[in-house]
C-alpha positions as CSV (number, residue, x, y, z in Angstrom):
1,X,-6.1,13.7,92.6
2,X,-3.5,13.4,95.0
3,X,-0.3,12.1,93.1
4,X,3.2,10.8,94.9
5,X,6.7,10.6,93.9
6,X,8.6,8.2,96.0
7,X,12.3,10.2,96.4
8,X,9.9,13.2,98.4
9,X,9.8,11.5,101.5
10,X,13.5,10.5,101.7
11,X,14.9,14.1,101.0
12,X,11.9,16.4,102.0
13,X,13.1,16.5,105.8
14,X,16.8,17.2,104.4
15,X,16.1,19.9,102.1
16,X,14.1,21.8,104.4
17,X,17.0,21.6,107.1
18,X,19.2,23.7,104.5
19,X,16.6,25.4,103.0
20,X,15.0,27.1,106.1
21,X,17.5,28.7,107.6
22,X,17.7,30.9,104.3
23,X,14.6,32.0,103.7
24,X,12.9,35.3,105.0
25,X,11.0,35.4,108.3
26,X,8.2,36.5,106.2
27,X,7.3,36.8,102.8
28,X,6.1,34.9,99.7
29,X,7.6,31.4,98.5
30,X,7.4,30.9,94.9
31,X,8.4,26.9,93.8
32,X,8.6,26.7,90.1
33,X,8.0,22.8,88.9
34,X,6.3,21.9,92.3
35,X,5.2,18.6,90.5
36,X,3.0,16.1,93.0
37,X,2.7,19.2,95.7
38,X,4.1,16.8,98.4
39,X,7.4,19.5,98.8
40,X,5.6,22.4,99.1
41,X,2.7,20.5,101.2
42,X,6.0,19.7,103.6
43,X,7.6,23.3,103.7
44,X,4.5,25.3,104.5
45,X,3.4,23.1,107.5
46,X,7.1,23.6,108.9
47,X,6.7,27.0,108.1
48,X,3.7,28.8,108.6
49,X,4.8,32.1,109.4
50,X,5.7,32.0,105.3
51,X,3.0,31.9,102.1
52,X,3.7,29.6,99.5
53,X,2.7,30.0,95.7
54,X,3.7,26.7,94.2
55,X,3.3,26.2,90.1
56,X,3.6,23.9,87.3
57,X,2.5,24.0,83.4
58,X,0.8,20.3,83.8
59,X,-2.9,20.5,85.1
60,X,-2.6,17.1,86.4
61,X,-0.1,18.7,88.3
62,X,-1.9,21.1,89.5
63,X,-4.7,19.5,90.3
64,X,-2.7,16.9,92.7
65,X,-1.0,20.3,94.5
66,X,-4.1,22.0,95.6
67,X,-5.6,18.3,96.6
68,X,-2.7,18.1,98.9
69,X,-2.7,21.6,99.9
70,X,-6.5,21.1,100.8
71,X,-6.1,17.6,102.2
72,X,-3.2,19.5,105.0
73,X,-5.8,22.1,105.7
74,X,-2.9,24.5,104.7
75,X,-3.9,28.3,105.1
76,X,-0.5,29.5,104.0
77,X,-0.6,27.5,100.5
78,X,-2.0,29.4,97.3
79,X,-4.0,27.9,94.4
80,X,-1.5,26.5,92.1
81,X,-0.3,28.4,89.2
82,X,0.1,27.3,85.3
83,X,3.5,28.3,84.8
84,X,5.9,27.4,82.3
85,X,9.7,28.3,83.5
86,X,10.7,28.8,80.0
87,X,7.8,31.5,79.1
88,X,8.4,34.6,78.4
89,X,6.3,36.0,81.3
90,X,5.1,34.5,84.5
91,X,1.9,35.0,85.8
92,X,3.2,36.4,89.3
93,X,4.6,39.6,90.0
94,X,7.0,39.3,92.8
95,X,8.2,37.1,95.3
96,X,10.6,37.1,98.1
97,X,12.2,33.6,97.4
98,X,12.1,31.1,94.7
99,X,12.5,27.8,95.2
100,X,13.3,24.9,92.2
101,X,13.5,21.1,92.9
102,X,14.8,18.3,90.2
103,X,13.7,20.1,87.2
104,X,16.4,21.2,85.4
105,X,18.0,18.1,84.5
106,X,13.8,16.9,83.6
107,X,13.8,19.5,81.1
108,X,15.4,21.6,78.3
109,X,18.6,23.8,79.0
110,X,15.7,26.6,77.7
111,X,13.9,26.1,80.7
112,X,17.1,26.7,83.0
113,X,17.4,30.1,81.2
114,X,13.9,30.6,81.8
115,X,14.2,30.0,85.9
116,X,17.2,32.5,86.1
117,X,15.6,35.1,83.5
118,X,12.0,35.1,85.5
119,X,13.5,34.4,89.1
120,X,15.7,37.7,88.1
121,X,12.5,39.5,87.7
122,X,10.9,38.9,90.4
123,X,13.5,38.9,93.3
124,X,14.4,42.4,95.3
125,X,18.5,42.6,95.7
126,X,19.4,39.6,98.4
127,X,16.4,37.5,97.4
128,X,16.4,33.8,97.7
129,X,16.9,31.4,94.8
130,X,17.3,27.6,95.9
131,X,17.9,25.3,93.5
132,X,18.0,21.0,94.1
133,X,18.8,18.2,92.6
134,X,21.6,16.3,90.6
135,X,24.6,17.9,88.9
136,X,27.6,17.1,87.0
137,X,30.9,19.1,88.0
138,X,33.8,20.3,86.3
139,X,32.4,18.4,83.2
140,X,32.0,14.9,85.0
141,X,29.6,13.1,86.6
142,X,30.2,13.5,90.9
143,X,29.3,9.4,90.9
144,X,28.2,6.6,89.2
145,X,24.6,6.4,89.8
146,X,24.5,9.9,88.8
147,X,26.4,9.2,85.6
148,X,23.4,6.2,84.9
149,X,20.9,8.6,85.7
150,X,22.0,10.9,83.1
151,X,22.4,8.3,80.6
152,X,18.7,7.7,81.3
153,X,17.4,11.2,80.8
154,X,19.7,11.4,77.6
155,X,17.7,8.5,76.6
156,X,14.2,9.5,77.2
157,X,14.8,12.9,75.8
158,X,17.8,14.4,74.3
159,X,17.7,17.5,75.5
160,X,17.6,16.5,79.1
161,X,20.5,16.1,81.3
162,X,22.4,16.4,84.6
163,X,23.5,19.9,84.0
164,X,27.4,21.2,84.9
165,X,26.9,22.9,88.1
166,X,29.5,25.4,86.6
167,X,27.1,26.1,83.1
168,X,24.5,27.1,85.6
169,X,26.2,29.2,87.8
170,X,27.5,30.8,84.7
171,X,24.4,31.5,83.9
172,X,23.1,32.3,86.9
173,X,25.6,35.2,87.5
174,X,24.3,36.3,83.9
175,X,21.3,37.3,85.5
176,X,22.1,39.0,88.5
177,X,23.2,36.1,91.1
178,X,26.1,35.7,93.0
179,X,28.4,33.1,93.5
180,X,26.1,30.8,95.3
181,X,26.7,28.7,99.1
182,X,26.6,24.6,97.6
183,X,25.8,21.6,99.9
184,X,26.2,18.3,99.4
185,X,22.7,16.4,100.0
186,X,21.7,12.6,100.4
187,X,21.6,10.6,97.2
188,X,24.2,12.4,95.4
189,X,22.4,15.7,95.1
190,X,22.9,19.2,96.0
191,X,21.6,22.2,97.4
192,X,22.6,25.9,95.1
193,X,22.2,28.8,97.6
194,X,22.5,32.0,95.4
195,X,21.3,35.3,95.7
196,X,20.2,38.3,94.4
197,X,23.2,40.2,93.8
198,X,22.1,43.0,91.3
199,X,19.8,44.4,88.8
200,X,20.0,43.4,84.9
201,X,18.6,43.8,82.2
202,X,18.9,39.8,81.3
């Protein structure tokens, strides 16, 4: 059942070098869109002193997440969730960081609004939202290979997309978030650190 996406193994090991140093010393994980599993497989090993709750809407999905999780022996990994970022509700309560990789540009703008409307639910004041992936700025594309890649998604679907890093941290602060910490990544991409900054009613 085990599934793999070939990018994981190249940018695993730098993602969790920015990602770790910003998560709790305890506490629950939530990845929304954990896809293949491998990420999340790869974070809770490194980390075991954290519990990870890792989710996605496709039961193929699924099914390849808990194979890994099971394959790793991994105590700290939860049964994977059927969750749907753009939903309404989210069949989870809290969490103490929430943690997104490459899916809003594989995906409607409606299921970005759905990650900051959910993630603003469930994160205390100061809580942890980590987003990944590729991103347009100030209206144009940061390369060429990024600018082909969203000619790509354009083409599979219309309403995917490299997103403008400044629409979603517009919408981000809509919900509650801060002005988030950005660093450039391997392969074009980036890492959005934001945080909890207040309560809304978003």
């Amino acid at each position: 059942m085990r599934r793999r996406a070939p990018a994981v193994a190249r940018n695993r090991q730098p993602i969790l070098d920015v990602l770790a140093p910003h998560l709790p010393a305890q506490g629950l994980v939530l990845e929304i869109a954990s896809g293949s599993g491998e990420h999340i497989v790869f974070f809770a090993a490194g980390l075991p002193q954290l519990t990870f709750q890792p989710s996605d809407p496709d039961e193929v999905a699924r099914a390849s997440i808990d194979d890994w999780a099971s394959t790793e022996a991994l105590a700290n990994v939860r049964p994977a969730l059927a969750l749907d970022a753009s939903a309404a509700s989210w069949p989870i309560a809290s969490a103490d960081a929430v943690v997104c990789i490459n899916m809003i540009h594989i995906s409607p703008w409606e299921s970005a609004i759905g990650l900051m409307r959910g993630a603003a639910r469930l994160l205390r004041v100061g809580g942890l939202l980590f987003l990944y992936g590729p991103y347009h700025r100030n209206g144009a594309p940061t390369s060429a290979s990024n600018a082909d890649f969203d000619r790509d998604l354009r083409h599979r679907n219309p309403a995917w997309g490299v997103r403008d890093l400044e629409a979603v941290i517009a919408l981000a602060r809509e919900h509650g978030f801060g002005t988030p910490h950005v660093v450039a990544m391997p392969a074009n991409n980036l890492s959005v650190i934001f945080r909890r900054a207040s309560t809304t009613s978003c």
